[in-house]
Backbone and ligand atoms as CSV (ligand in chain L), in Angstrom:
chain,resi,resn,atom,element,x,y,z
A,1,UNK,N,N,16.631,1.823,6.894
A,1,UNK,CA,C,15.487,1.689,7.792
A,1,UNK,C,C,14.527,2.847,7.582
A,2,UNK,N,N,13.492,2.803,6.608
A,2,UNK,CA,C,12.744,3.677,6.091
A,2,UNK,C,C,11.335,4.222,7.478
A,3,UNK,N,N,11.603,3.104,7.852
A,3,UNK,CA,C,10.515,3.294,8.964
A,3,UNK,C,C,10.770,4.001,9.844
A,4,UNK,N,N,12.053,4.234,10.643
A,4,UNK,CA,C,12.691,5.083,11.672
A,4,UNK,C,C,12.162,6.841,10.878
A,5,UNK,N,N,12.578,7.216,9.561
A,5,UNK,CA,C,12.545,8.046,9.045
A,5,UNK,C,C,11.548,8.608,8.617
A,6,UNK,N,N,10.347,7.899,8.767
A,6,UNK,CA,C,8.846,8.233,8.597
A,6,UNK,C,C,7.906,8.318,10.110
A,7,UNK,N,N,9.101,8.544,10.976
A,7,UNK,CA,C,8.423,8.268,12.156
A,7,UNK,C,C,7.469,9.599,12.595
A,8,UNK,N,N,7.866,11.203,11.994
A,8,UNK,CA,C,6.657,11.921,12.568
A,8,UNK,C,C,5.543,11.843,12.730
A,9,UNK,N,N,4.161,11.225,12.981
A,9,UNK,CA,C,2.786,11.144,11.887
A,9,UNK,C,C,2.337,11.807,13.378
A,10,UNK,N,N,0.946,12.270,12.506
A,10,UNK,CA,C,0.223,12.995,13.389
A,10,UNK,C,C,-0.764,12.040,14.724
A,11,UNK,N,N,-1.095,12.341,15.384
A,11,UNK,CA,C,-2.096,11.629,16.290
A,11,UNK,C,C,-1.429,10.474,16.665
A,12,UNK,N,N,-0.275,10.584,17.226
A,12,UNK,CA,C,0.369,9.046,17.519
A,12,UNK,C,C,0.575,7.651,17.068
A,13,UNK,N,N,0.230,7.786,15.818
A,13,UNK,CA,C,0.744,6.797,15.303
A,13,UNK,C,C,1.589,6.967,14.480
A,14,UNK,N,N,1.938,6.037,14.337
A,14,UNK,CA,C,3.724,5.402,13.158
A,14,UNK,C,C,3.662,4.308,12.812
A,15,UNK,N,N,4.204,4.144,12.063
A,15,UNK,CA,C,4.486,2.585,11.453
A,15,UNK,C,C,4.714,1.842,12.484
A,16,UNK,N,N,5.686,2.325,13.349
A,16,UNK,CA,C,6.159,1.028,14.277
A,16,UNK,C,C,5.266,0.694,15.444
A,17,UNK,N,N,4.038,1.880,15.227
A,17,UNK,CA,C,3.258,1.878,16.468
A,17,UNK,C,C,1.690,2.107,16.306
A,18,UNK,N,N,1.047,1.494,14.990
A,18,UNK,CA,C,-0.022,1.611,14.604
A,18,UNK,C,C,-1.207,1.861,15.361
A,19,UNK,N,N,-0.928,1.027,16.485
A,19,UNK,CA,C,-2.388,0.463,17.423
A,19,UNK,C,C,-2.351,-0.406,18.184
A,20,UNK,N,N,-2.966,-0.554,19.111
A,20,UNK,CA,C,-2.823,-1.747,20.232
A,20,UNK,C,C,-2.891,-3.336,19.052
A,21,UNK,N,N,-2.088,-3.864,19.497
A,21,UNK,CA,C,-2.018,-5.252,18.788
A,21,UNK,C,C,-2.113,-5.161,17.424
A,22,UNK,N,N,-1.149,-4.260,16.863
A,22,UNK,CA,C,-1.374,-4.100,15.755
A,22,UNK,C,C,0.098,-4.208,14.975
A,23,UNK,N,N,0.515,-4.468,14.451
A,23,UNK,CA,C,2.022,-4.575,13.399
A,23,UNK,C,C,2.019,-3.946,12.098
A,24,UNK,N,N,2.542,-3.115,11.919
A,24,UNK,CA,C,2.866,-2.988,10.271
A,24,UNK,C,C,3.961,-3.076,10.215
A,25,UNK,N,N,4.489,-4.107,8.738
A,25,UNK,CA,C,5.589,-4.889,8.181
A,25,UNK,C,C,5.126,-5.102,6.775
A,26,UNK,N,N,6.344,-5.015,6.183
A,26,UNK,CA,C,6.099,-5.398,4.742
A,26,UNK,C,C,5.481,-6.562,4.286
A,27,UNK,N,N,5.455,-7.139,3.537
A,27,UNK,CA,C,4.052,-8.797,2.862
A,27,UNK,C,C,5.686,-9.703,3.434
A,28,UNK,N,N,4.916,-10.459,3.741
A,28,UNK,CA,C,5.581,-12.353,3.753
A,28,UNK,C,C,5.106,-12.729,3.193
A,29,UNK,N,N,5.855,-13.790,2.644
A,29,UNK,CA,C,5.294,-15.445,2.017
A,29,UNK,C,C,3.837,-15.794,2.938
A,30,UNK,N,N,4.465,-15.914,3.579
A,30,UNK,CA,C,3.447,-16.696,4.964
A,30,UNK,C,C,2.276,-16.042,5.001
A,31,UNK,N,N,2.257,-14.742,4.290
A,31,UNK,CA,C,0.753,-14.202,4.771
A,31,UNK,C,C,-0.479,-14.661,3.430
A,32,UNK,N,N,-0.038,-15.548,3.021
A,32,UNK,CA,C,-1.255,-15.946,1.924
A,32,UNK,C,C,-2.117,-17.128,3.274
A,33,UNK,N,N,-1.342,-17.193,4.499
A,33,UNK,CA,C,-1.886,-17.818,5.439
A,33,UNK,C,C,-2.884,-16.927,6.717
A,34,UNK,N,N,-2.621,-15.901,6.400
A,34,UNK,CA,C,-2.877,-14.656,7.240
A,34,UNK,C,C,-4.154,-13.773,6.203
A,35,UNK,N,N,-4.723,-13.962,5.375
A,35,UNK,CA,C,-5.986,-13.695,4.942
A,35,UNK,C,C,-5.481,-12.408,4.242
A,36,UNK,N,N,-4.263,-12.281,3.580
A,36,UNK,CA,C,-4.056,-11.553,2.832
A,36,UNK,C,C,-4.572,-11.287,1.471
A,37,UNK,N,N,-5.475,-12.418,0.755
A,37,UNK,CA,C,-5.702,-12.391,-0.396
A,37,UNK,C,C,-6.909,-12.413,0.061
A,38,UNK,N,N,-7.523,-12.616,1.081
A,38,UNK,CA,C,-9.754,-12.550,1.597
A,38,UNK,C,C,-9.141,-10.607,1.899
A,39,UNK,N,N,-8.444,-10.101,2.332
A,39,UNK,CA,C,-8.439,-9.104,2.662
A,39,UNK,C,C,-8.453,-8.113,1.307
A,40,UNK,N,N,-7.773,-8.493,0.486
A,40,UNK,CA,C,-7.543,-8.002,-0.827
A,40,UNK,C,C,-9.143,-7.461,-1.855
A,41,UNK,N,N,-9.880,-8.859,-1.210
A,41,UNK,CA,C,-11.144,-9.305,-1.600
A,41,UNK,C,C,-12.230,-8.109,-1.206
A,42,UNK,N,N,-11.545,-7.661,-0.300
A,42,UNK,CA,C,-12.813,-6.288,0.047
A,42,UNK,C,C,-12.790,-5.030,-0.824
A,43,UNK,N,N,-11.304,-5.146,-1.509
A,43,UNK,CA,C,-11.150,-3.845,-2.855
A,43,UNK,C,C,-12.080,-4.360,-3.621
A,44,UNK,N,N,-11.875,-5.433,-4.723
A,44,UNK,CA,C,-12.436,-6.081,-5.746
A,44,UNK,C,C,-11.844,-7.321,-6.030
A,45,UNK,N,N,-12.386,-7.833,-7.181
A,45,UNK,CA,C,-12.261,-9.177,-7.501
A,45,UNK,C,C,-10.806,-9.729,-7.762
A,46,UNK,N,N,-10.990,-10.935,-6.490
A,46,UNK,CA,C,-9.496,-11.562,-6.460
A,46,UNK,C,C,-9.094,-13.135,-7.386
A,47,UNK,N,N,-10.290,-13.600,-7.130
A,47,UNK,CA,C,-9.912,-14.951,-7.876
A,47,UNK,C,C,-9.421,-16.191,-7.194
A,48,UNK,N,N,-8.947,-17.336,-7.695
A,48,UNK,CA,C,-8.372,-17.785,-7.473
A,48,UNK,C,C,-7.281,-18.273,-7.594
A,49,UNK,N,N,-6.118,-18.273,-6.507
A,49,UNK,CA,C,-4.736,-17.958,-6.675
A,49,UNK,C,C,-3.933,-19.182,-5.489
A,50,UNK,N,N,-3.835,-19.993,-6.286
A,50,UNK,CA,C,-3.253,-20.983,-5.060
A,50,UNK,C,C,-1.742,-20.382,-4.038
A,51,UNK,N,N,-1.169,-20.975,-3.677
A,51,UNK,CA,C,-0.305,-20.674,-2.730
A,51,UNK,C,C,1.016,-20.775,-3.810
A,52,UNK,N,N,1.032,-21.679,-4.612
A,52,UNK,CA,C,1.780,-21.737,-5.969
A,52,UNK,C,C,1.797,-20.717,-6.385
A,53,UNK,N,N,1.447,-20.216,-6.769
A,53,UNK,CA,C,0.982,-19.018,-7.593
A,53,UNK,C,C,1.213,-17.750,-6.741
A,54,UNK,N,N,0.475,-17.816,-5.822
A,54,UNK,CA,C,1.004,-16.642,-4.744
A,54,UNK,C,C,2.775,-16.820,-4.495
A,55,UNK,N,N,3.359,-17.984,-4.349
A,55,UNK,CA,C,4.722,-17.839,-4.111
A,55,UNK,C,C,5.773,-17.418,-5.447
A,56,UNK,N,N,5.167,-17.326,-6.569
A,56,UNK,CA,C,5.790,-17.519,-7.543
A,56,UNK,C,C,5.463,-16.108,-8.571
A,57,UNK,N,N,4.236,-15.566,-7.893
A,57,UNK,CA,C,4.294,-14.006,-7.925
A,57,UNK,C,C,4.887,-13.447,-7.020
A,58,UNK,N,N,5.310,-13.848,-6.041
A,58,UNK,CA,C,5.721,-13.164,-4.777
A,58,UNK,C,C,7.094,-13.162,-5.258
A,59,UNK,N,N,7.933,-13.965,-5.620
A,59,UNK,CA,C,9.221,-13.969,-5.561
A,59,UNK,C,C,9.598,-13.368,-7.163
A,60,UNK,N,N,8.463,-13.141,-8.062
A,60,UNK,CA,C,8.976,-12.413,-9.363
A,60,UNK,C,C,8.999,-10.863,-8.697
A,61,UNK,N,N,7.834,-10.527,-7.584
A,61,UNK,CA,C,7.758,-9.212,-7.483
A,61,UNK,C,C,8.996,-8.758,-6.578
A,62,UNK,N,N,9.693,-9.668,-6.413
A,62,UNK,CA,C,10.663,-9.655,-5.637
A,62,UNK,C,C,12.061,-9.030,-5.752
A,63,UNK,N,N,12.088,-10.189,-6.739
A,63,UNK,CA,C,13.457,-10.034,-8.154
A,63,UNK,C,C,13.521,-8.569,-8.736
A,64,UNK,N,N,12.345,-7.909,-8.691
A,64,UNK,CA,C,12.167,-6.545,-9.228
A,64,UNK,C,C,12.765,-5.605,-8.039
A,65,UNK,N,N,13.931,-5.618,-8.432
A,65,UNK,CA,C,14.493,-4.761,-6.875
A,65,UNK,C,C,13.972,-3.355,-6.736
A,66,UNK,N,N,13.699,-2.889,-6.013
A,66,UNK,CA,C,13.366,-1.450,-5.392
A,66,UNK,C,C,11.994,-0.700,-6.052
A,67,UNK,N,N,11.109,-2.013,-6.417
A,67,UNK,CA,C,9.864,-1.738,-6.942
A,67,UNK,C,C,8.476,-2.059,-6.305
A,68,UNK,N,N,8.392,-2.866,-5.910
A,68,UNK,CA,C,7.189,-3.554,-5.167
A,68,UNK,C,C,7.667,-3.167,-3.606
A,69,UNK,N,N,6.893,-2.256,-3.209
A,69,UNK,CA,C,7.087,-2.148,-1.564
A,69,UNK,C,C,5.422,-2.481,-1.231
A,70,UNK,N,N,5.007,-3.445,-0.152
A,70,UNK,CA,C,3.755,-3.926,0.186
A,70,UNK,C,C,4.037,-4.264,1.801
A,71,UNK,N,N,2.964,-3.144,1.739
A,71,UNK,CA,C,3.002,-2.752,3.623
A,71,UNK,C,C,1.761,-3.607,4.139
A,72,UNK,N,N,2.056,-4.440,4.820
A,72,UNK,CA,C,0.383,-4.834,5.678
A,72,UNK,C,C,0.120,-4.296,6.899
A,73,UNK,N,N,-0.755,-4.599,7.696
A,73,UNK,CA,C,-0.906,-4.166,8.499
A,73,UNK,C,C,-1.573,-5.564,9.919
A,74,UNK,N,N,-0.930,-6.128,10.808
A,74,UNK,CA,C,-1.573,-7.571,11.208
A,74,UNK,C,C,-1.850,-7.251,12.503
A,75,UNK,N,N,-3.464,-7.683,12.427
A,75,UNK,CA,C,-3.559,-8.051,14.150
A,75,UNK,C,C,-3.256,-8.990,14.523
A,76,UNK,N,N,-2.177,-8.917,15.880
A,76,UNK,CA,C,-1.041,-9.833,16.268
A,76,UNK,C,C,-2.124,-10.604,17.675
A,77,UNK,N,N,-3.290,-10.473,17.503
A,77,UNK,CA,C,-4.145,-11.242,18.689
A,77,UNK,C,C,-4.138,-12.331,17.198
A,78,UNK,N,N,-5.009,-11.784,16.516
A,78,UNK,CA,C,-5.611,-12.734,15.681
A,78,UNK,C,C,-5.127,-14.159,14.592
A,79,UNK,N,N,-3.657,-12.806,14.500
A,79,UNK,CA,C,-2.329,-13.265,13.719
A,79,UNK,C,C,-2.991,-13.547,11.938
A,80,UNK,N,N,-4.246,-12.207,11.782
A,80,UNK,CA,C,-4.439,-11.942,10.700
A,80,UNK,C,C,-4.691,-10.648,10.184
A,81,UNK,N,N,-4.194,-10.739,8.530
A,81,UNK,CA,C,-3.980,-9.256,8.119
A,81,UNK,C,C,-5.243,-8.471,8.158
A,82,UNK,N,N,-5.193,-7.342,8.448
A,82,UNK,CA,C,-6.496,-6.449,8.561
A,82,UNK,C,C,-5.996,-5.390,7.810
A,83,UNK,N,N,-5.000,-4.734,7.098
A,83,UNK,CA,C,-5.272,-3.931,6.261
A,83,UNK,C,C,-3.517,-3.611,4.999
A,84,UNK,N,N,-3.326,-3.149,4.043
A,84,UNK,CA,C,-2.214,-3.153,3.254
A,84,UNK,C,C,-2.565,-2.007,2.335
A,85,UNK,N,N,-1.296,-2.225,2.036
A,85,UNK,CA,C,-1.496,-1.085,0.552
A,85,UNK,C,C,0.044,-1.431,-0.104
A,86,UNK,N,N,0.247,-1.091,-1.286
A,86,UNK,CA,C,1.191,-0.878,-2.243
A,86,UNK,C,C,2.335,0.614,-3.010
A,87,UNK,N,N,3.069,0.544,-2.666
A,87,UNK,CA,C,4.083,1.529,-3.464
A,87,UNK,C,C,5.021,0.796,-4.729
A,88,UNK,N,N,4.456,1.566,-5.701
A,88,UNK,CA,C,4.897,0.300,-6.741
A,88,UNK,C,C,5.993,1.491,-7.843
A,89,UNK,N,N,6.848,1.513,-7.940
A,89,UNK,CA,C,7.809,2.642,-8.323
A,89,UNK,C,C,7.974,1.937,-9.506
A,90,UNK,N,N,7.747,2.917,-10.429
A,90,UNK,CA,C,7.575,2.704,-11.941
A,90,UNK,C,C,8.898,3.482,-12.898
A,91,UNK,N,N,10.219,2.551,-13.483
A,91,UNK,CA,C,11.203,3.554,-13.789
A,91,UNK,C,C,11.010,4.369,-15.046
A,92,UNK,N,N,11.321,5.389,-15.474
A,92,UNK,CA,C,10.920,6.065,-16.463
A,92,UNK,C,C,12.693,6.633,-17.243
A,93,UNK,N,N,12.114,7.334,-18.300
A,93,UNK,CA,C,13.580,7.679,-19.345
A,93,UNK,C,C,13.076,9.133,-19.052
A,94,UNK,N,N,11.755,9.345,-18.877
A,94,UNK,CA,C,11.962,11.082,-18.639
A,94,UNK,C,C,11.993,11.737,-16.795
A,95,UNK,N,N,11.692,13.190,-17.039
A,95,UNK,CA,C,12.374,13.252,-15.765
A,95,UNK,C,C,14.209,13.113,-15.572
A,96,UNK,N,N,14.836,12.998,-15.954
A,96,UNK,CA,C,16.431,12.333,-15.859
A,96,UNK,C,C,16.115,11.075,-15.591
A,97,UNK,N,N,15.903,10.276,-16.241
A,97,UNK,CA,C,15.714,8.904,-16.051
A,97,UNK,C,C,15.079,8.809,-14.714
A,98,UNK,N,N,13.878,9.004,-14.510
A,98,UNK,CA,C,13.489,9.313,-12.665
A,98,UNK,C,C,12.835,8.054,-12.630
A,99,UNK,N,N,12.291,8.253,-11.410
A,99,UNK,CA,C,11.290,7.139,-11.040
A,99,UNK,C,C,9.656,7.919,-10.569
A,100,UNK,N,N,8.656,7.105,-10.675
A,100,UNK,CA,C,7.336,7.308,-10.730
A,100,UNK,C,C,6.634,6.244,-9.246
A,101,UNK,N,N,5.914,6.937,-8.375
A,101,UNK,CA,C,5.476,6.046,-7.561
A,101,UNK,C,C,4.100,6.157,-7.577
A,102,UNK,N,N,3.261,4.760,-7.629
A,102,UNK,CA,C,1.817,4.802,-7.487
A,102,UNK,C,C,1.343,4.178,-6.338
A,103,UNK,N,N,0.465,4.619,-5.494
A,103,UNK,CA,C,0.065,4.041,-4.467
A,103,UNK,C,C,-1.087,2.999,-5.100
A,104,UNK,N,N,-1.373,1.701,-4.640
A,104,UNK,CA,C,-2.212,0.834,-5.080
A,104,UNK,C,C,-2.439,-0.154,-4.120
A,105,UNK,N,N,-3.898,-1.218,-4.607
A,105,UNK,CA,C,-4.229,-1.513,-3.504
A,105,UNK,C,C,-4.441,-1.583,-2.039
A,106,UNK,N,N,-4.608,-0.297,-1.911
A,106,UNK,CA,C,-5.503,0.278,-0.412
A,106,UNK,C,C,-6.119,-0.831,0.476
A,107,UNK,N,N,-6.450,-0.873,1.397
A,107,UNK,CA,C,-7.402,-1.980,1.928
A,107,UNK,C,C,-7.287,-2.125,3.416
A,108,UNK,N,N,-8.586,-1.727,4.314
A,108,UNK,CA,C,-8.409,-1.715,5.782
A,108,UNK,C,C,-9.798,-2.315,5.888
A,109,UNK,N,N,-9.346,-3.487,6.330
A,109,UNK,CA,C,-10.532,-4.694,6.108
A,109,UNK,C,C,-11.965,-3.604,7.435
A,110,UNK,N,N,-13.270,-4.303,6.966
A,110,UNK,CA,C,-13.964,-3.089,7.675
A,110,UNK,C,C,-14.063,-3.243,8.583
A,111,UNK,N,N,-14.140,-4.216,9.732
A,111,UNK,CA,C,-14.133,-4.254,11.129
A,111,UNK,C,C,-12.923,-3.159,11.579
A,112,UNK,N,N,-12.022,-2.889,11.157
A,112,UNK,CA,C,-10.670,-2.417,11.283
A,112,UNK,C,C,-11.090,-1.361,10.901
A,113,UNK,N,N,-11.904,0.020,10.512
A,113,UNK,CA,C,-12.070,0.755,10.182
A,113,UNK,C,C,-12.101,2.066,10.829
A,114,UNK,N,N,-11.629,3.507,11.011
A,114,UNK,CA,C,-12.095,4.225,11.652
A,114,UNK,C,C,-11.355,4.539,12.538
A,115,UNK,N,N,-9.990,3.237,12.644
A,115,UNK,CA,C,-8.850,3.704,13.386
A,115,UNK,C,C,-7.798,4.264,12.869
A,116,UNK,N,N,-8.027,4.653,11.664
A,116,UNK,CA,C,-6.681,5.698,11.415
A,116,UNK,C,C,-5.558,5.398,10.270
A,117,UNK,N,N,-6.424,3.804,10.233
A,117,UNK,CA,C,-5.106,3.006,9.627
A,117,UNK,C,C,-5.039,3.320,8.054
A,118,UNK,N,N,-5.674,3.506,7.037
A,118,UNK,CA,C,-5.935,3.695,5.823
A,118,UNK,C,C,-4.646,4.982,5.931
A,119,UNK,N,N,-5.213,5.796,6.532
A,119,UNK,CA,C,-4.397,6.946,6.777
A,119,UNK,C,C,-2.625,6.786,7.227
A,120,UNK,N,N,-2.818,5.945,7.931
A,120,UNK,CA,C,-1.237,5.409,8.323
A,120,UNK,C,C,-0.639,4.890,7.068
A,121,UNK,N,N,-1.350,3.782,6.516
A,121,UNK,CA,C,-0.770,3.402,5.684
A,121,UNK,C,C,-0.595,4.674,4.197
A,122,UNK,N,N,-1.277,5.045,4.296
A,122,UNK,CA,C,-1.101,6.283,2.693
A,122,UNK,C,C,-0.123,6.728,3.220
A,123,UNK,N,N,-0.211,7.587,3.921
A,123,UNK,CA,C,0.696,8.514,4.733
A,123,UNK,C,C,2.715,7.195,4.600
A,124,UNK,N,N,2.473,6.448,5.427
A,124,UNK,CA,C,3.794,5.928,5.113
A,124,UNK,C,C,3.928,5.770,3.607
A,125,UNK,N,N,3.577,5.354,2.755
A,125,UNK,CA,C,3.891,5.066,1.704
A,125,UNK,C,C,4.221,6.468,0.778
A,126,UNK,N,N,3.213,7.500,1.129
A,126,UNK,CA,C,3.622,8.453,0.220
A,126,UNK,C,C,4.889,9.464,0.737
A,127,UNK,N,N,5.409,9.088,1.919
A,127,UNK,CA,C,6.407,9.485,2.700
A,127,UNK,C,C,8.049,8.301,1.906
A,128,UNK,N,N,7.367,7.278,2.196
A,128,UNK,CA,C,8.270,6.712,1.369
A,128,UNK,C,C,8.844,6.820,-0.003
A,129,UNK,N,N,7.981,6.771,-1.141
A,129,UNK,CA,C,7.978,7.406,-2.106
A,129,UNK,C,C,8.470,8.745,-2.196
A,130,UNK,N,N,8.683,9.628,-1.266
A,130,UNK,CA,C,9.619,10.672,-1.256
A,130,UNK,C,C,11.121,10.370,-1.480
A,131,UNK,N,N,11.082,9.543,0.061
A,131,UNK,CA,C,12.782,8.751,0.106
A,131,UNK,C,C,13.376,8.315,-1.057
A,132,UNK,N,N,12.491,7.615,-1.305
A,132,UNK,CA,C,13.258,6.925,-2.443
A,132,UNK,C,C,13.057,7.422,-4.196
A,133,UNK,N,N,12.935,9.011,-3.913
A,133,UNK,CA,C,13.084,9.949,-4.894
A,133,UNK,C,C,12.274,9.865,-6.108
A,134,UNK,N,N,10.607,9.489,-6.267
A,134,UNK,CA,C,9.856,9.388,-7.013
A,134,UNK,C,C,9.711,11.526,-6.819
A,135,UNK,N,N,9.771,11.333,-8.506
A,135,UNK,CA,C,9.226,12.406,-8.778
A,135,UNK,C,C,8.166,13.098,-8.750
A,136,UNK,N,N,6.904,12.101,-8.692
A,136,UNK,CA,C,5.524,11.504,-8.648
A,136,UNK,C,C,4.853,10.796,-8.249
A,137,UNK,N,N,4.174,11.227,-6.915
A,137,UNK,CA,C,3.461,10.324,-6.842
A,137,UNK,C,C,1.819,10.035,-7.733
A,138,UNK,N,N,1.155,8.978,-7.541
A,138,UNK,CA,C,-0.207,9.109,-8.409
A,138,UNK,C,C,-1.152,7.884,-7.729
A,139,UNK,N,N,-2.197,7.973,-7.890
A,139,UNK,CA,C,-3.346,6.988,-7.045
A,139,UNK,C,C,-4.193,6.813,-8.176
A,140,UNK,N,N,-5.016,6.011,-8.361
A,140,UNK,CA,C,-6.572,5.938,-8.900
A,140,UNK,C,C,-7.617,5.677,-7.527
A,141,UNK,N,N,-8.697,6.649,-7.861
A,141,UNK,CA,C,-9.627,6.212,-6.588
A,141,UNK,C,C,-11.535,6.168,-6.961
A,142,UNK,N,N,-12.010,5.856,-6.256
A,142,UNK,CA,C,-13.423,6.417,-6.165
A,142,UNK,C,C,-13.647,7.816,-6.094
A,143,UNK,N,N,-14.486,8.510,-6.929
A,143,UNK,CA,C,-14.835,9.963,-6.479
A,143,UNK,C,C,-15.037,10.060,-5.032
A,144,UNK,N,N,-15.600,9.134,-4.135
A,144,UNK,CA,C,-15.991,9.075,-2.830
A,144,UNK,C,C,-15.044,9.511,-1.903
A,145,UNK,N,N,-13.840,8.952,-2.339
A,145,UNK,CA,C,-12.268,8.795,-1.516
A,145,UNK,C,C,-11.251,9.743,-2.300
A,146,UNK,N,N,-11.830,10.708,-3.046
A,146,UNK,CA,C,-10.866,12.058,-3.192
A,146,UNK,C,C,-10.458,13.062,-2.349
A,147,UNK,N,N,-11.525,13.158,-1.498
A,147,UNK,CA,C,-11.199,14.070,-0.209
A,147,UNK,C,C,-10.652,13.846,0.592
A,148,UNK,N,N,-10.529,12.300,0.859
A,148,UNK,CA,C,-9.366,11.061,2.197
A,148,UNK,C,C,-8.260,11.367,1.334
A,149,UNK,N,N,-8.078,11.030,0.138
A,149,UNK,CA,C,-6.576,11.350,-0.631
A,149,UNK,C,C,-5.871,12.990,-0.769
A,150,UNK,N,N,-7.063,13.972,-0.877
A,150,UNK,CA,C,-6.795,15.043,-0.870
A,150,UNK,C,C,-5.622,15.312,0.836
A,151,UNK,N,N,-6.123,14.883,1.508
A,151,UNK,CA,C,-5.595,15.397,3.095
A,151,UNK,C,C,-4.069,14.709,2.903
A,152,UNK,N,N,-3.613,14.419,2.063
A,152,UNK,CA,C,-2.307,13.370,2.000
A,152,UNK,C,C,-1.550,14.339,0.578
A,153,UNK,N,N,-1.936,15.402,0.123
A,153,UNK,CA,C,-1.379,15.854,-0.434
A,153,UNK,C,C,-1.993,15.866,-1.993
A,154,UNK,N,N,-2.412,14.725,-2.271
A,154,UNK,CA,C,-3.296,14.171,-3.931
A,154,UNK,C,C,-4.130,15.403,-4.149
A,155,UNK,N,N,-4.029,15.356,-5.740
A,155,UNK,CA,C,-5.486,16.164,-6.143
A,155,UNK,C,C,-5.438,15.801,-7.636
A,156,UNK,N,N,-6.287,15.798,-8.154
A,156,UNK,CA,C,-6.689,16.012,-9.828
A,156,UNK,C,C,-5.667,16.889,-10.576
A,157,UNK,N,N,-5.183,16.463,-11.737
A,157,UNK,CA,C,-4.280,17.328,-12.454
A,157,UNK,C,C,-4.722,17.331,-13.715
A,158,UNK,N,N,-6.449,17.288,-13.737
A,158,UNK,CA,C,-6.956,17.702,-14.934
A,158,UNK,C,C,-6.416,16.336,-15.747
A,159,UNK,N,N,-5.731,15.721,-15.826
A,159,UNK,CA,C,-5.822,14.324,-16.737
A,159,UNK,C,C,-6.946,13.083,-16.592
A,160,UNK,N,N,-7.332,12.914,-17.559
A,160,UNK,CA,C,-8.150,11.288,-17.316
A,160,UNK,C,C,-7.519,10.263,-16.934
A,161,UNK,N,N,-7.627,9.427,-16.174
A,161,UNK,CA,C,-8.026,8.367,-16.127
A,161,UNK,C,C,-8.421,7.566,-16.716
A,162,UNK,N,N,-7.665,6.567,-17.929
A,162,UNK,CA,C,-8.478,5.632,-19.280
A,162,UNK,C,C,-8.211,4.241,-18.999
A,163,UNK,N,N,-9.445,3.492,-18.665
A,163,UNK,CA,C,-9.190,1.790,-18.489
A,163,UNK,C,C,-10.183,1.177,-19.673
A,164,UNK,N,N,-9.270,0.362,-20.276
A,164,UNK,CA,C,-9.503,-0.593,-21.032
A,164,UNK,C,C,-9.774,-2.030,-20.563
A,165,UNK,N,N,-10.788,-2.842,-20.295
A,165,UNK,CA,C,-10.709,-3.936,-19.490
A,165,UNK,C,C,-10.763,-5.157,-20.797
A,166,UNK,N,N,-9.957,-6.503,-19.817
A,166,UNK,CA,C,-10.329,-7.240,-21.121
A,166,UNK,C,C,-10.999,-8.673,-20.288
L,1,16G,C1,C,-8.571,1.043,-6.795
L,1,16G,C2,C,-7.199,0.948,-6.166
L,1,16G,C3,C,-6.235,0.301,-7.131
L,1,16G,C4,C,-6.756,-1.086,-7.420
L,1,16G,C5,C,-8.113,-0.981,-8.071
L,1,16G,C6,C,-8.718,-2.339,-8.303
L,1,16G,C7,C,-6.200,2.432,-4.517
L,1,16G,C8,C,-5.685,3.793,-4.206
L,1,16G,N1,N,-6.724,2.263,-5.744
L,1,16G,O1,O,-8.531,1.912,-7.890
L,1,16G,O2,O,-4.948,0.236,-6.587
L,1,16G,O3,O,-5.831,-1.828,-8.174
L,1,16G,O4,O,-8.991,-0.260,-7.211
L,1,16G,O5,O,-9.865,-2.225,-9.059
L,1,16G,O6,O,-6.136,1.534,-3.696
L,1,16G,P1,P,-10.095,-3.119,-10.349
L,1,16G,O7,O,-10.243,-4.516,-9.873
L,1,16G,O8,O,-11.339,-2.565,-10.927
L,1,16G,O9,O,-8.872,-2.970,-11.201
């Protein structure tokens, strides 16, 4: 129960206690019904991804045991997602065969903004990624959102950043 163990956070919130009408829980199936993929849509380009497809990525990312952790965040008036992010633990041969954690896909849809939650969610995840003994954590961001990542511990380690798109 990773959540009990991440329970210090500053300014009263926690995982188990985000916000009035608010839930954070890991992804369901069910939430490709809950505007999880329009929510996704406010990072960048999502596409189209039927429910097929969503179930059949969902259950490969699944099979990948102790790799894909995907936190949402749901307003339980609305009984839709308003914000998520990703801990995606990457295994490696160096390090002693360690593990690598990247935080990815961020997203606190914008009506939802300003309450803290972006922050909740980094904050649990890079707390998590402790637990479960990543040697490393690592993000990609906007220059804009280096200083929100900075307060969570992140900073530049002088390496680039190289994307190849196809
Ligand atoms: C940002 C995200 C990354 C996401 C990418 C999508 C965070 C911390 N970073 O870099 O996880 O995958 O945007 O952009 O959330 P793209 O569509 O250009 O790959």
């Amino acid at each position: 129960d990773w959540s009990a163990k991440t329970a210090s956070f500053k300014n009263g919130c926690s995982p188990s206690s985000p916000g009035d009408s608010l839930e954070m829980r890991p992804l369901r199936l069910s939430d490709y019904h809950r505007g999880f993929l329009q929510l996704l849509g406010q990072l960048t380009l999502v596409g189209e991804v039927s429910f097929d497809e969503f179930k059949e990525r969902f259950s490969a990312m699944k099979q990948c045991r102790d790799t894909y952790y995907i936190l949402v965040v749901e307003d339980t008036g609305t009984k839709e997602l308003i914000g998520c992010a990703t801990l995606l633990v990457e295994q490696k041969f160096i390090h002693s065969a360690g593990t690598r954690g990247r935080v990815e896909d961020v997203v606190v849809h914008s009506e939802y903004r300003g309450r803290q939650l972006g922050k909740l969610l980094v904050e649990t995840l890079t707390l998590l990624g402790k637990l479960v003994d990543c040697y490393k954590m690592s993000l990609e961001c906007k220059p804009e959102n280096v200083k929100f990542y900075e307060t969570f511990g992140y900073a530049p380690d002088g390496q680039l950043f190289m994307v190849q798109r196809y």
